[in-house]
DSSP file (Angstrom, degrees, kcal/mol; ACC not computed):
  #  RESIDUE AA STRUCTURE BP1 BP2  ACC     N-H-->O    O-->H-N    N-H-->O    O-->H-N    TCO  KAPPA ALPHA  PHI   PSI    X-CA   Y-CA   Z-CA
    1    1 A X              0   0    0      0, 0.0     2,-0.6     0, 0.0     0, 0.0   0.000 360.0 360.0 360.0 146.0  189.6   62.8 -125.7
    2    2 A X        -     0   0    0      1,-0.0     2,-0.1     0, 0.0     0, 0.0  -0.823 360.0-135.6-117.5 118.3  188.0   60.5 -123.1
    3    3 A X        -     0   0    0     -2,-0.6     2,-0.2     1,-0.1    -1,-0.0  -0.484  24.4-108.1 -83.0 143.6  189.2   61.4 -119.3
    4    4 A X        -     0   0    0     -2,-0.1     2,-0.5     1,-0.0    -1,-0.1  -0.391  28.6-151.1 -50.8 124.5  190.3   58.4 -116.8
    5    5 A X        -     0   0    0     -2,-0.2     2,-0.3     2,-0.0    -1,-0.0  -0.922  16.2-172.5-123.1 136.1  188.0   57.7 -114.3
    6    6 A X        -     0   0    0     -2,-0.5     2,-0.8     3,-0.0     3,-0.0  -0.808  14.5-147.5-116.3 147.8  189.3   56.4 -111.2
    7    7 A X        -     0   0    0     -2,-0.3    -2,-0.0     1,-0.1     0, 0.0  -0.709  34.8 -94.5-107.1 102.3  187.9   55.1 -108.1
    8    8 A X        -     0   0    0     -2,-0.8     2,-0.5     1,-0.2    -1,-0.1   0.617  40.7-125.7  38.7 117.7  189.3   55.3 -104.5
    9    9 A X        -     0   0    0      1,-0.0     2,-0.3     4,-0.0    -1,-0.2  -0.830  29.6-170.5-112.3 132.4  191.4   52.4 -103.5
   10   10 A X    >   -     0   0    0     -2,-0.5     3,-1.9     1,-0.1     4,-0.4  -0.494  32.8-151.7-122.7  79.8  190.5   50.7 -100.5
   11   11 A X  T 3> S+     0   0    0     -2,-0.3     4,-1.6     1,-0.3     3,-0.2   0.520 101.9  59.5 -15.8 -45.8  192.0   47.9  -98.2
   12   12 A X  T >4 S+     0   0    0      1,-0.2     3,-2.0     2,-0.2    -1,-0.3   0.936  92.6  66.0 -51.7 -35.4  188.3   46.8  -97.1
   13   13 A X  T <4 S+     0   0    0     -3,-1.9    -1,-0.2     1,-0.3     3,-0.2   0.943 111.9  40.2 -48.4 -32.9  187.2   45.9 -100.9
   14   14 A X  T 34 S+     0   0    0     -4,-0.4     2,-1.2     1,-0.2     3,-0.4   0.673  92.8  76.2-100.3  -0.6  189.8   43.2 -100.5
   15   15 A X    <<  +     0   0    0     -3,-2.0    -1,-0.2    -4,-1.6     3,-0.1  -0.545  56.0 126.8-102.9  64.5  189.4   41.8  -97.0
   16   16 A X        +     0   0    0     -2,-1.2     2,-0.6    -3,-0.2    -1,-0.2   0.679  62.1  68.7 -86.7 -29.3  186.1   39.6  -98.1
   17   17 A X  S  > S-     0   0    0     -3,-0.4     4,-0.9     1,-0.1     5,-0.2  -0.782  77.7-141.0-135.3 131.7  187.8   36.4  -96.7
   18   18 A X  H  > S+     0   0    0     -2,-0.6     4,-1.9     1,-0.2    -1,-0.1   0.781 107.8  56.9 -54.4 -12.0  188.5   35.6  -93.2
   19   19 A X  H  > S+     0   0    0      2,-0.2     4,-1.5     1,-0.2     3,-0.4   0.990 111.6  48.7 -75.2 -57.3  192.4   33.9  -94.8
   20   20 A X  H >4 S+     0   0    0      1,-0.2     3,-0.6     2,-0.2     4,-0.3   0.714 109.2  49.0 -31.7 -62.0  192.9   37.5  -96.2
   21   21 A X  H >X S+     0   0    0     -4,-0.9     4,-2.8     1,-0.3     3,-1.7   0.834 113.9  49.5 -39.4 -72.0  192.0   39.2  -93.0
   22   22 A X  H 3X S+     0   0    0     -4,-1.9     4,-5.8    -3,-0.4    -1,-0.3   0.811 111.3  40.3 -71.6 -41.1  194.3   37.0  -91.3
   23   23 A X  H << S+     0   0    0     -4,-1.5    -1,-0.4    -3,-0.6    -2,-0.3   0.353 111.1  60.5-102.8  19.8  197.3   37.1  -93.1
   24   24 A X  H X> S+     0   0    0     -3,-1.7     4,-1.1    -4,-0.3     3,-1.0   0.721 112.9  42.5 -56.4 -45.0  196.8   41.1  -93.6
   25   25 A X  H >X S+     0   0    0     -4,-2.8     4,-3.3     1,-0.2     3,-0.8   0.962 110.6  50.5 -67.8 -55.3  197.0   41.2  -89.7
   26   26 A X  H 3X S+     0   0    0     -4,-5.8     4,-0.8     1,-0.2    -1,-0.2   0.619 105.1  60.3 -84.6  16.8  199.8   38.9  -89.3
   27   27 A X  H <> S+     0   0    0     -3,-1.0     4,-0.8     2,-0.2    -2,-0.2   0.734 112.0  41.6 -63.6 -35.1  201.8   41.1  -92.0
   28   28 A X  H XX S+     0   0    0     -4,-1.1     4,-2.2    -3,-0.8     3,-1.1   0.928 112.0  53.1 -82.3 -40.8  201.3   43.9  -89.5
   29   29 A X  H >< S+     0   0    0     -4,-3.3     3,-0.7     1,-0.2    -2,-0.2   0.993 113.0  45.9 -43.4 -69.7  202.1   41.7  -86.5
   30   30 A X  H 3< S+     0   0    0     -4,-0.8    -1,-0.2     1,-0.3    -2,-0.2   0.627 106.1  56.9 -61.8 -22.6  205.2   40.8  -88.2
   31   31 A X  H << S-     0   0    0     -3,-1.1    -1,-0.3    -4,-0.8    -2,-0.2   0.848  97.5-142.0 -96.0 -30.8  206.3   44.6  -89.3
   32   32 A X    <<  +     0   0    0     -4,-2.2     5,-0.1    -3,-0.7    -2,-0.1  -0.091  49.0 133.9 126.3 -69.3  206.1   45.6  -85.5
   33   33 A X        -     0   0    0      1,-0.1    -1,-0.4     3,-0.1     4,-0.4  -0.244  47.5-149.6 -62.9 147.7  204.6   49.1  -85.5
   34   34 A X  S  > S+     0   0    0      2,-0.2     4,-0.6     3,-0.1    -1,-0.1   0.368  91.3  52.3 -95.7  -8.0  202.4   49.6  -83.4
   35   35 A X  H  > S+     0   0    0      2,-0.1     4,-3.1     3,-0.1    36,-0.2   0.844 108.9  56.8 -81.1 -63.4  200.2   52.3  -85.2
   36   36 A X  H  > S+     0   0    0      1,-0.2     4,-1.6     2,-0.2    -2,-0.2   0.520 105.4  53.2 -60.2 -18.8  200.1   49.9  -88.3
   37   37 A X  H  > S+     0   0    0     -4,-0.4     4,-3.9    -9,-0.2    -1,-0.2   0.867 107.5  44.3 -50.5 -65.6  198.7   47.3  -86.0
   38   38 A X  H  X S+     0   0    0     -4,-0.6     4,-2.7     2,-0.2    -2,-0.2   0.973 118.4  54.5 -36.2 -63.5  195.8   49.2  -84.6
   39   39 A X  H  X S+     0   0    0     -4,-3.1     4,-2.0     1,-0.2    -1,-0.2   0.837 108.6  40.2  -9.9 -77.9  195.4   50.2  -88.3
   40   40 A X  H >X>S+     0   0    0     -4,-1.6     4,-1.6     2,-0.2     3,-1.5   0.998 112.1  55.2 -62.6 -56.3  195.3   47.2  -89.8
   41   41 A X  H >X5S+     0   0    0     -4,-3.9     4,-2.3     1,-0.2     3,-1.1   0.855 109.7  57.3 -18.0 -54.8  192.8   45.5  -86.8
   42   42 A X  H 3X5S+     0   0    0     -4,-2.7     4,-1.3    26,-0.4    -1,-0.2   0.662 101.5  49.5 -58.9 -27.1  190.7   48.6  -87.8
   43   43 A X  H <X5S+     0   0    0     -4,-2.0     4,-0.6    -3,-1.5    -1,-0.2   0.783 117.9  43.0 -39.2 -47.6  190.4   47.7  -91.7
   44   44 A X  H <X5S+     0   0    0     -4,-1.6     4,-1.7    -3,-1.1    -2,-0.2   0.826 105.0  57.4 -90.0 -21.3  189.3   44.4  -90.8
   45   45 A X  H  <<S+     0   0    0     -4,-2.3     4,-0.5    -5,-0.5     8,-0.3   0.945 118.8  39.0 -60.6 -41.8  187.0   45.4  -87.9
   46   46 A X  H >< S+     0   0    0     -4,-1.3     3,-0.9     2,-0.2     4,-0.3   0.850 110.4  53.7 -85.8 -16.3  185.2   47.6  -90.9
   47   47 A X  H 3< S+     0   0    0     -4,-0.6    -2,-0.2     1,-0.2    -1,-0.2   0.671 115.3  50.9 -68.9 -32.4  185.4   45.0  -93.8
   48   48 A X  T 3< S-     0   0    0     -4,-1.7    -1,-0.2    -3,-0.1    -2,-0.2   0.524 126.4-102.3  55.9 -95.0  183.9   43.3  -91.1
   49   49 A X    <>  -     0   0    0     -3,-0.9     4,-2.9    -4,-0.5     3,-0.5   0.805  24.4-153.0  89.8 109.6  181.1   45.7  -90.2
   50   50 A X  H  > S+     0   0    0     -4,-0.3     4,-1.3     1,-0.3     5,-0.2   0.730 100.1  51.4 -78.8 -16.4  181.8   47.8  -87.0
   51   51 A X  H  > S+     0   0    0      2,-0.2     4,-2.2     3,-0.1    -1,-0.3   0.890 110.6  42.1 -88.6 -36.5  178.4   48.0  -86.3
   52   52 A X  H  > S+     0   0    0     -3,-0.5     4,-1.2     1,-0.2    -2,-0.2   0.797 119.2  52.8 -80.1 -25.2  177.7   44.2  -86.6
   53   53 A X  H  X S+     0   0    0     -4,-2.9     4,-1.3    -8,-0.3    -2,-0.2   0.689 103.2  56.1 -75.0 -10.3  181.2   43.9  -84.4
   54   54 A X  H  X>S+     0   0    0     -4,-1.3     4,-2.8     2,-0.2     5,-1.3   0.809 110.4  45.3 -69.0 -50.9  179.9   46.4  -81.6
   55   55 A X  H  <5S+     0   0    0     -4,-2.2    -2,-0.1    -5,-0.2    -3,-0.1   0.980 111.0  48.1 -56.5 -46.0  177.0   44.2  -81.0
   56   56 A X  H  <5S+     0   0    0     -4,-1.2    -2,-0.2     1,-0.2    -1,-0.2   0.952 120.0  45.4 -71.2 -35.5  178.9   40.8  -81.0
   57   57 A X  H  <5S-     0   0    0     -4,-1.3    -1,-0.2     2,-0.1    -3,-0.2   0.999  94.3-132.3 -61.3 -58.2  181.5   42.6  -78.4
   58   58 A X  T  <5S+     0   0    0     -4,-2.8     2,-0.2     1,-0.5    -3,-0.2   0.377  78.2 114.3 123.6   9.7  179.2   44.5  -75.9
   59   59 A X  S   <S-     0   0    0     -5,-1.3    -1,-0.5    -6,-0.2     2,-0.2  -0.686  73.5 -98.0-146.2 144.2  181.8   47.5  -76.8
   60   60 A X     >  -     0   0    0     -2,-0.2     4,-2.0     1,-0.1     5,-0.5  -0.433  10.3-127.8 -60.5 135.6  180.3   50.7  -78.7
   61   61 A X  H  > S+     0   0    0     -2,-0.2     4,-2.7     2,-0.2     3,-0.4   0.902 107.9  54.1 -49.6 -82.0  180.4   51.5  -82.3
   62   62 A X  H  > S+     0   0    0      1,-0.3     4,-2.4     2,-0.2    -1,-0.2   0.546 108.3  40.6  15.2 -88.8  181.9   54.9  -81.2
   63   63 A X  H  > S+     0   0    0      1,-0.2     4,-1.2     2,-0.2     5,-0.5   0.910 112.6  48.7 -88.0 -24.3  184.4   54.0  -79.4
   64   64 A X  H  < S+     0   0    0     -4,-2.0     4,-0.3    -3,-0.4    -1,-0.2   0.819 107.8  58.5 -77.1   5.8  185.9   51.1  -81.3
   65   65 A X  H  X S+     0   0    0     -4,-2.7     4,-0.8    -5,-0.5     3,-0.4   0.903 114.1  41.5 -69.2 -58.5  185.7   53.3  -84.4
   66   66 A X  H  < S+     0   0    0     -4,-2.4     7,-0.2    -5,-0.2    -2,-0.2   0.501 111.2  50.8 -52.4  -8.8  187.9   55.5  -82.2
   67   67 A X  T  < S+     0   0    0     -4,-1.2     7,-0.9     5,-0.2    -1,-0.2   0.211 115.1  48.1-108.7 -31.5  190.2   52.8  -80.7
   68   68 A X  T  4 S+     0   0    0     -5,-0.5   -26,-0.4    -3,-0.4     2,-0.3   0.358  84.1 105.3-128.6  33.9  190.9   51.4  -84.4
   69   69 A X  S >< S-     0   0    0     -4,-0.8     3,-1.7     1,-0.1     5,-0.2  -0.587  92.1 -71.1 -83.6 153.8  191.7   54.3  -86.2
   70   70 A X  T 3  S+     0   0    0      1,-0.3    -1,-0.1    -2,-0.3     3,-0.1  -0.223 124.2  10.8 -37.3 112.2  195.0   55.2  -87.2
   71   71 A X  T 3  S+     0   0    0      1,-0.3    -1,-0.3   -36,-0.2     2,-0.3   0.728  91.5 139.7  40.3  52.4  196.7   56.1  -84.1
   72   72 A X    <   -     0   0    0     -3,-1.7    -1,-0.3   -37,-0.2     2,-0.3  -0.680  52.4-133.8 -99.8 163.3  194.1   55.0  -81.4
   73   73 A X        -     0   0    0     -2,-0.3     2,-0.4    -7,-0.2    -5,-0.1  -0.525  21.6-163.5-136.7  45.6  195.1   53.7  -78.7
   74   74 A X        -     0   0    0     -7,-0.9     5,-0.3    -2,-0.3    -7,-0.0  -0.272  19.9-135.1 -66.0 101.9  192.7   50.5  -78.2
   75   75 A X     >  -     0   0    0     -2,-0.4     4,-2.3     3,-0.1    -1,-0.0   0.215  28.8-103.6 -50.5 171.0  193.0   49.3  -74.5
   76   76 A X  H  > S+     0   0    0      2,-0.3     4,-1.4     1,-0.2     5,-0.4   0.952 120.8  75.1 -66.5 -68.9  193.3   45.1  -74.2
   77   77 A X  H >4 S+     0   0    0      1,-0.2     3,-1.1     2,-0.2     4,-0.4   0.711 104.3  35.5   9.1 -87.8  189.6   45.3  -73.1
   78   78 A X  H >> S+     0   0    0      1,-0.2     4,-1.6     2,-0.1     3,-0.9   0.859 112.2  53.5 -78.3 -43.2  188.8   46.0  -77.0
   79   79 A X  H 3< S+     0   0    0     -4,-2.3     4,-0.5    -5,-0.3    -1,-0.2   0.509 104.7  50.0 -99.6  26.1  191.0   44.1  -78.7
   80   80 A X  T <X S+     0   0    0     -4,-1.4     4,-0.9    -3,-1.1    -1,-0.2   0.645 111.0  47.4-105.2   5.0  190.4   40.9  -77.3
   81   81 A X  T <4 S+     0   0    0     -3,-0.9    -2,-0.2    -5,-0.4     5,-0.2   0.937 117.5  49.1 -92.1 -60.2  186.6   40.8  -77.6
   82   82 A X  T >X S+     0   0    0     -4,-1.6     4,-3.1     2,-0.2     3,-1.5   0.809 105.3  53.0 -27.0 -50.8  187.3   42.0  -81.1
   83   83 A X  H >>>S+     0   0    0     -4,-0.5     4,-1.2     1,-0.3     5,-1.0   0.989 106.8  54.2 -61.2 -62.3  189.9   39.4  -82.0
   84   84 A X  H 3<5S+     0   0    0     -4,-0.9    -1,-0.3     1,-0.2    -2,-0.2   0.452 107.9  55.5 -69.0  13.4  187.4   36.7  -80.9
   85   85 A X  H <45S+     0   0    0     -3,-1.5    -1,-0.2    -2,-0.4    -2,-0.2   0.643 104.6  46.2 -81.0 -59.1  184.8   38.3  -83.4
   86   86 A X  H <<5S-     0   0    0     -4,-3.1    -2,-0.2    -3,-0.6    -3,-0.1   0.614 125.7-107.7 -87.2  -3.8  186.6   38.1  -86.0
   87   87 A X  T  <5S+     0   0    0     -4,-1.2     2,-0.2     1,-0.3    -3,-0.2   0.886  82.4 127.4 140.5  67.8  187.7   34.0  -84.9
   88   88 A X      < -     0   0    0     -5,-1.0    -1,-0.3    -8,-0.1     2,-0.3  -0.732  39.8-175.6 -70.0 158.1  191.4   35.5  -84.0
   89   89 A X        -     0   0    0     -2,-0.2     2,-0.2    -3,-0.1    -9,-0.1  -0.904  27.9-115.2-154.5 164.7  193.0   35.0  -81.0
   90   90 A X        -     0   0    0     -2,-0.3     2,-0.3   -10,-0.1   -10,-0.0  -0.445  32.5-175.0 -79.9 131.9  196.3   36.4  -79.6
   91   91 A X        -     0   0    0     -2,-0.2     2,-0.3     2,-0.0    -2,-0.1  -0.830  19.9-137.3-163.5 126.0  199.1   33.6  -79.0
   92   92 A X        +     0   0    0     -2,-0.3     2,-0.2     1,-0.0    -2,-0.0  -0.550  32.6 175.5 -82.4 134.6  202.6   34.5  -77.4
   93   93 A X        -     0   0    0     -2,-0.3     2,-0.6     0, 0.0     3,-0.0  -0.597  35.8 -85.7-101.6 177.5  205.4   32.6  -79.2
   94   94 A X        -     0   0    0     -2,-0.2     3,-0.1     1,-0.1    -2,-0.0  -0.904  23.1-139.8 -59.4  93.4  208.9   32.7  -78.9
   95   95 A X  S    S-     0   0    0     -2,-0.6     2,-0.3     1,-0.2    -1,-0.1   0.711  85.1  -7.0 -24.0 -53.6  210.9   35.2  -80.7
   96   96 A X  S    S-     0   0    0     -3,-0.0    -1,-0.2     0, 0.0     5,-0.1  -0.948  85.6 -99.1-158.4 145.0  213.7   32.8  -81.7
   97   97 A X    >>  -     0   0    0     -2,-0.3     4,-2.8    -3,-0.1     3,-2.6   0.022  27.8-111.4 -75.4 160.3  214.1   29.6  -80.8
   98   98 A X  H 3> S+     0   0    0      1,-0.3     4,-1.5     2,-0.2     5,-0.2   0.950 119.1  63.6 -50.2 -46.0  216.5   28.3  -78.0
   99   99 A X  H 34 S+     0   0    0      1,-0.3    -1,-0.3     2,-0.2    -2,-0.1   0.526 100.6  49.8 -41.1 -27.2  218.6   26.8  -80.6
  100  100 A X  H X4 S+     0   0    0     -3,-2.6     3,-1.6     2,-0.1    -1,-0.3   0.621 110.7  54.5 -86.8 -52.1  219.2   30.3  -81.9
  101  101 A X  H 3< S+     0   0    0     -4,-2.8    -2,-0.2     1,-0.2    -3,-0.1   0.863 101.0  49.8 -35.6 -53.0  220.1   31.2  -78.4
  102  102 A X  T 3<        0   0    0     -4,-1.5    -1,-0.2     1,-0.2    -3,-0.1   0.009 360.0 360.0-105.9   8.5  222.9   28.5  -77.5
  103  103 A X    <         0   0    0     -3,-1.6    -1,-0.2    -5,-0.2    -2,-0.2   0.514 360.0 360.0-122.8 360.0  224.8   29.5  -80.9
């Protein structure tokens, strides 16, 4: 009898392409949590390369391996030098529209 062999499934194999990346991130934007944010930032920061993002920031491998692990706490600092790394950028909207409001 011939045994399964499986390999270790891993978000980065699939975040090759910066549209993936992006609409993995704004699925976590959109669920809210705030762990699952970090998270996900951190997937793409290694799919990525943290090493090749540490340089383009100014910011340490170190600490944004630490700052975008699953529950890290990544100050503004890092993730807006990140965000612009990866060609993101942060952009406040409106929750619901006025229209939503006034009914």
């Amino acid at each position: 009898m011939m045994g399964i062999t499986t390999k270790p499934w891993d978000i980065q194999d699939y975040l090759t392409v910066h549209d993936d990346m992006v609409a993995y991130l704004d699925a976590a934007f959109e669920d809210g949590d705030v762990d699952l944010i970090v998270a996900a930032i951190g997937d793409v920061a290694r799919a990525r390369g943290m090493s090749e993002l540490a340089r383009e920031t100014g910011l340490t491998r170190e600490g944004l391996s630490k700052s975008l692990k699953q529950g890290g706490n990544p100050r503004l600092r890092t993730l807006l030098p990140v965000l612009k790394v990866l060609g993101l950028k942060v952009q406040v909207v409106p929750a619901k529209t006025i229209e939503n409001e006034a009914a």
